[in-house]
C-alpha positions in Angstrom: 98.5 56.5 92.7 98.0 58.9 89.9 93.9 58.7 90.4 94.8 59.5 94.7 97.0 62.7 93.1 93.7 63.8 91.0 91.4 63.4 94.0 93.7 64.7 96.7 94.2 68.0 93.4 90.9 68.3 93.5 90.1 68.7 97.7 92.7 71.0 97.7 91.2 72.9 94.8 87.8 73.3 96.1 89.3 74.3 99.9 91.3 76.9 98.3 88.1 78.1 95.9 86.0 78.3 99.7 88.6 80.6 100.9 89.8 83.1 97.7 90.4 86.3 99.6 92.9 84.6 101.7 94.4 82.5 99.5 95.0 84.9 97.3 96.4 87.1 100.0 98.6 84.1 100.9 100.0 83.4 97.3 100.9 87.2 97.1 103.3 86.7 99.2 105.3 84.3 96.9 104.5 86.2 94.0 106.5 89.4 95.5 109.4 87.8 96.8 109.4 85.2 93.2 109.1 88.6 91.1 111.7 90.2 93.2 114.2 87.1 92.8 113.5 86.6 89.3 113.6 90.7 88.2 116.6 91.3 90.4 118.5 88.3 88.6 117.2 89.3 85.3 118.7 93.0 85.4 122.2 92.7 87.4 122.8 89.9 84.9 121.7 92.2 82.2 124.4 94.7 83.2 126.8 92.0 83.1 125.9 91.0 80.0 126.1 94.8 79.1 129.1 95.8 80.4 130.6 92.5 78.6 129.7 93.3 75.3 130.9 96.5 75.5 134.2 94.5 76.3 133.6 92.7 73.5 133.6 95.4 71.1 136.9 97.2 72.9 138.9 93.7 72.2 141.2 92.2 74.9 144.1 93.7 73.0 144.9 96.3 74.8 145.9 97.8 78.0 145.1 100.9 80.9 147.0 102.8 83.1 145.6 104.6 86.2 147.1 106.7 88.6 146.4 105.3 92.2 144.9 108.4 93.3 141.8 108.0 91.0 141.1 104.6 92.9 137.9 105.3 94.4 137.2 108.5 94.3 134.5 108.8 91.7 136.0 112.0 90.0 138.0 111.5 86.7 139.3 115.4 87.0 140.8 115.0 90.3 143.3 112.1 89.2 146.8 113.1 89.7 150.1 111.0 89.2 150.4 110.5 85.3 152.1 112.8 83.0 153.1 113.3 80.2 156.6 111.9 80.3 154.9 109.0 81.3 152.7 109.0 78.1 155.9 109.4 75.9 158.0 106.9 77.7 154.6 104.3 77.0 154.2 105.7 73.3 157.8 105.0 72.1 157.6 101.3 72.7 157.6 99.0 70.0 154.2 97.0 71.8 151.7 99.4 70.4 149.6 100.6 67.3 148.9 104.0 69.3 148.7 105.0 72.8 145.8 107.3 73.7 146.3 109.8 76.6 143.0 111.0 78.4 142.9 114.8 80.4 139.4 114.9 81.9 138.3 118.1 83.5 134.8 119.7 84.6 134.0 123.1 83.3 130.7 125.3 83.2 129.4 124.9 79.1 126.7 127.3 78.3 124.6 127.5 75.4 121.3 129.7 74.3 122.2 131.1 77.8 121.8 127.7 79.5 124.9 126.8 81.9 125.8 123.0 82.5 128.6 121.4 84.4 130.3 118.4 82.9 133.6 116.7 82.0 135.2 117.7 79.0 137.5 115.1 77.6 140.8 115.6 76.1 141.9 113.5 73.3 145.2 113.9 71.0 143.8 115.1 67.7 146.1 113.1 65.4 144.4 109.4 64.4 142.0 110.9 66.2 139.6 108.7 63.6 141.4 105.5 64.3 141.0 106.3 67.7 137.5 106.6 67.9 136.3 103.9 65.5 138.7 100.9 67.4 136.0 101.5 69.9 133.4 101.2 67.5 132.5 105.2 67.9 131.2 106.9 64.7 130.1 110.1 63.7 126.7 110.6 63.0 127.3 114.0 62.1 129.8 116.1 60.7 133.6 115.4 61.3 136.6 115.2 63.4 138.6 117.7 64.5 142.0 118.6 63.2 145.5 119.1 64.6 145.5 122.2 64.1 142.3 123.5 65.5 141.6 124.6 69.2 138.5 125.8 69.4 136.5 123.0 68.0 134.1 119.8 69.6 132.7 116.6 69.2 129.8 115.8 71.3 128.3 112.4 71.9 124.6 111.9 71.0 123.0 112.8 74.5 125.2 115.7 75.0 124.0 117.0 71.7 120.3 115.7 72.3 119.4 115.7 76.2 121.9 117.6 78.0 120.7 121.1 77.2 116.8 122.3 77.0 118.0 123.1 72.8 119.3 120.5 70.7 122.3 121.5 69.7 123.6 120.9 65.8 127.0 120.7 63.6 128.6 124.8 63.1 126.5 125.9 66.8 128.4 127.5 69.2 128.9 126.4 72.7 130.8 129.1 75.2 133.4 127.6 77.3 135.3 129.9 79.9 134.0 132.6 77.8 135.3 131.7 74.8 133.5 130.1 71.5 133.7 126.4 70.4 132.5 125.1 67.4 130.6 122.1 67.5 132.2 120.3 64.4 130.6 116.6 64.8 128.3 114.5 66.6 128.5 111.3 68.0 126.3 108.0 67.1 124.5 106.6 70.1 127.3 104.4 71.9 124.5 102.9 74.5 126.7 103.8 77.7 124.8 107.5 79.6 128.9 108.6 80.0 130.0 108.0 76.4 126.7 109.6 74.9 127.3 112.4 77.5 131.2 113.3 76.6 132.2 116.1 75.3 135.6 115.4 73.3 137.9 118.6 72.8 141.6 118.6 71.6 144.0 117.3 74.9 146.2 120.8 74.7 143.2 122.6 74.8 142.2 121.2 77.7 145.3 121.5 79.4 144.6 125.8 78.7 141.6 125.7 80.6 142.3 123.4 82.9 145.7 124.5 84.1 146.9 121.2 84.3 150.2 121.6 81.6 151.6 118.3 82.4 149.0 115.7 84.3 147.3 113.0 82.2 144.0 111.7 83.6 144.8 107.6 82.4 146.0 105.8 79.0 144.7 103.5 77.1 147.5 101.3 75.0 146.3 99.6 71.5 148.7 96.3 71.3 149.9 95.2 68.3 149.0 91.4 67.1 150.4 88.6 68.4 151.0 90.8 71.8 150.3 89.5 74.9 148.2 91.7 76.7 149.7 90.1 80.4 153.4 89.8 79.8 153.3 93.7 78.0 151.2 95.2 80.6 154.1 93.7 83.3 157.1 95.4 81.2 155.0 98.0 81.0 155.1 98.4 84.8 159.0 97.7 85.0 159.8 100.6 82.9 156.7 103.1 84.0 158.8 102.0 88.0 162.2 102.4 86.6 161.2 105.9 84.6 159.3 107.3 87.3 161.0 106.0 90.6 157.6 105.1 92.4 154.8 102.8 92.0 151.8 105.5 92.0 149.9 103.9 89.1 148.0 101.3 88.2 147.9 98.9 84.9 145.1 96.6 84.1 144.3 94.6 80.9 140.4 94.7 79.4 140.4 90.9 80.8 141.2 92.5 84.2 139.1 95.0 84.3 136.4 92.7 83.2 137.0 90.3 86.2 137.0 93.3 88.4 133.6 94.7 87.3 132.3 91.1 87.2 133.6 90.9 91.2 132.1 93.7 91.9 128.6 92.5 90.4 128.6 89.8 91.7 128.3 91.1 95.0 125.7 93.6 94.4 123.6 90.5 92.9 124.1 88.8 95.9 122.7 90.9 98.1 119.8 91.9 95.9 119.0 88.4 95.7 119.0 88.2 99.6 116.8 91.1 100.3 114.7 89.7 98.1 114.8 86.3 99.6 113.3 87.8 102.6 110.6 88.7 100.6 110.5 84.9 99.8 110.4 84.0 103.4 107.5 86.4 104.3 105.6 84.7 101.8 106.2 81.0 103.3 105.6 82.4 106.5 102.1 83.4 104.9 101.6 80.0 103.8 102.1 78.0 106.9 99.7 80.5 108.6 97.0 80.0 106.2 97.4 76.1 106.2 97.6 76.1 110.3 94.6 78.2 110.0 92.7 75.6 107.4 93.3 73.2 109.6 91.8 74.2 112.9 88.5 75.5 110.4 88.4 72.0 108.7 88.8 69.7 112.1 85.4 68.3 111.5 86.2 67.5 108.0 89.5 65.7 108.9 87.5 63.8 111.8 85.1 62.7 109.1 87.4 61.9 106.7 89.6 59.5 108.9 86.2 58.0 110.5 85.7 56.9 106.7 89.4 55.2 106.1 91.5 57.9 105.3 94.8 57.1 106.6 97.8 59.9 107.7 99.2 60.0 104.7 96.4 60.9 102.9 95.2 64.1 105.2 99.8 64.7 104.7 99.0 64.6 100.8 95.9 66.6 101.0 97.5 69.8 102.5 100.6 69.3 101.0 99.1 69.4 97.6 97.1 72.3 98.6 100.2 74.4 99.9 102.3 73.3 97.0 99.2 74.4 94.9 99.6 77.9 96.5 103.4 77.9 95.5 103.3 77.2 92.6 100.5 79.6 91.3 102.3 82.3 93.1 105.2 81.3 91.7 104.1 81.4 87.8 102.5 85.0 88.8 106.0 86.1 90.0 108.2 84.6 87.4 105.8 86.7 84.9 105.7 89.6 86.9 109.3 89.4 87.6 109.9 89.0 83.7 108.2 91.9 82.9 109.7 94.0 85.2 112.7 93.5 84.0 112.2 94.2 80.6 110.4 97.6 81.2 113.7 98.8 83.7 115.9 97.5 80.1 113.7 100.1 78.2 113.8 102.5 81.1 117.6 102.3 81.1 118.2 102.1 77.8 115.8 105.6 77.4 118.4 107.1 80.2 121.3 106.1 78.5 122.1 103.0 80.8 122.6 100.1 78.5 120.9 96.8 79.8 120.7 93.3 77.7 117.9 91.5 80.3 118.0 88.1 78.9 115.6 85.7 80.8 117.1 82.1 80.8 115.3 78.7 80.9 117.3 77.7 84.0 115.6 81.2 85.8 112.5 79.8 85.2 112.4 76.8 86.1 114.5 77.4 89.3 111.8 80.4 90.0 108.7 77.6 89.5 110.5 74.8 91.5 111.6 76.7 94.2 108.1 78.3 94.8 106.5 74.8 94.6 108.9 73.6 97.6 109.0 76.9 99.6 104.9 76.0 99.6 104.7 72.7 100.3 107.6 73.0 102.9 105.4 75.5 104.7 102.5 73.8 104.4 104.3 70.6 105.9 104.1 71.8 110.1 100.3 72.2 109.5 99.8 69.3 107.5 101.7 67.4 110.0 99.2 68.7 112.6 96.3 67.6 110.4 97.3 63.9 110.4 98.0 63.7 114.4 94.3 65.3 114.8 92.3 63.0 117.2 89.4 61.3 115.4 87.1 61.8 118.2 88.0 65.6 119.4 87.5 65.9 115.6 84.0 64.8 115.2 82.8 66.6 118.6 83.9 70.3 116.6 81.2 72.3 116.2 
């Protein structure tokens, strides 16, 4: 059987070798839609993986609140719904090491005469360290800002680096609503584009420019050990609906939100993966043309071959191997393609300031090579099908 495999190999190597330009046209079609699968894969699983390290790092102890309003709207400064009686009646309870209140608003920063909108965020200025570094932010530069001071930033790497033409340093001045700020520290790189981007400023501050005395953008709660981050963020929502009289906000725990992105994901891969499927089908469709078309060309060949003793199932083998042959070197094309790909959008994204951790599994691989191998040999099957029902006689008489 194995010496029939080698011999069948070998017709279907030397058919292919008499006909390179299509073949080759032929197996590009499974390359594209094998590098599309694979790549696609490779980089909305390296988000995922992104996006839950960066989980990772926060902890699951700990919960947000929203206001319902933000829920889809895409702007952090338009949030309305949380304020800061809701902040105080969160802060007092015994569940937390420190509650963090957020005001985010977009104002017009110009420096060296260059103007740039972007959200400024507010942060209490007390533990404003401990704040920072339970998310595993540190300063590259300079220092913190004090309780005291009003006037003063901390920018993240990007927004010190990339944002304006100049680089800007610690002790430059930036003009916000016509006023001076002293840039006081600088960020190192977090890996997320908004992180790097923020600018931090004291909350009160912000609430001056802004006009918005009393609204909180969202909270972020630090639990205690031992807390469970499910049962507090449900007593959490009892007293926020008891204290406020209505149910306009949201609370989610980092497991939550991680399940929620990971939804969301999903989906998105899903449909990537389907257009590129297409892509897939093109190329099998490709296949089955060029094997219907090898075996009207080769009809003599068949008739001679089957004059001789070849049975059926030896003209089935024949093109079978010879589509499969097609599959699978389009496949090993794509899956390198497809590899590579991926790894140049991670250096792209990381270089943009969106963090991606492609990891390329063994599983991928070998689902990429096995799946070209049958999409090939299932569309060479129709023409190889055709082959064997040839008449030996019409065969022969083929000019």
């Amino acid at each position: 059987m194995i010496t029939q495999v080698s011999e069948y190999s070998k017709i279907a190597i030397k058919s292919l070798r008499n006909r390179k330009l299509r073949s080759w046209l032929t197996i590009l079609g499974i390359v594209i839609g094998v590098a599309a699968i694979i790549s696609l894969i490779a980089i909305s699983s390296g988000l995922k993986n992104s996006i839950s390290e960066q989980f990772s790092k926060m902890g699951s102890s700990r919960i947000f609140i929203f206001p319902k309003s933000a829920a889809g709207t895409g702007d952090p400064s338009s949030a309305t719904g949380l304020t800061k009686d809701d902040f105080e009646a969160i802060e007092k309870l015994s569940y937390f090491e420190f509650v963090t209140p957020y005001l985010m608003a977009e104002e017009s920063i110009e420096f060296k005469r260059e103007n740039v909108k972007i959200f400024l965020r507010g942060i209490p200025s007390d533990n404003i360290e401990e704040r920072f570094e339970d998310f595993d932010i540190t300063l590259e530069k300079g220092r913190y800002f004090n309780p005291n001071e009003k006037r003063v930033v901390v920018l993240g790497s990007r927004a010190a680096k990339n944002v304006f033409s100049n680089e800007i340093k610690v002790k430059n001045n930036i003009i916000i609503d016509n006023e001076n700020y002293e840039v006081v520290g600088i960020m190192n790189p977090v890996g997320a584009k908004d992180d790097d981007e923020a600018i931090y400023i004291p909350i009160e501050t912000v609430r001056e420019l802004s006009g918005k005395e009393n609204q909180v953008t969202m909270m972020e709660a630090k639990l205690k050990p031992g807390q469970d981050p499910e049962l507090v963020a449900a007593r959490v929502k009892q007293i926020l609906k008891k204290e406020r009289g209505d149910e306009q906000f949201e609370i989610m725990t980092a497991e939550q939100l991680l399940r929620q992105v990971d939804s969301i994901l999903g989906v998105v891969q899903a449909v990537l993966v389907g257009i590129a499927t297409i892509s897939l089908i093109v190329g099998a469709i490709g296949i089955m043309n060029s094997m219907y078309t090898s075996v009207l060309e080769r009809r003599k060949e068949i008739g001679i071959m089957k004059s001789i003793g070849a049975q059926n199932r030896d003209i089935l083998f024949i093109f079978l191997i010879e589509a499969g042959i097609m599959g699978m070197i389009g496949g090993l094309i794509g899956i390198g393609l497809g590899a590579g790909l991926a790894f140049l959008i991670e250096g792209i994204g990381k270089q943009a300031g969106f963090p991606l951790l492609v990891r390329i599994p063994w599983w991928l691989i070998t689902s990429g090579m096995l799946f070209a191998l049958v999409i090939g040999m299932l569309s060479g099957l129709l023409p190889a099908k055709n082959a064997t029902e040839m008449n030996v006689v019409d065969a022969l008489r083929e000019n």
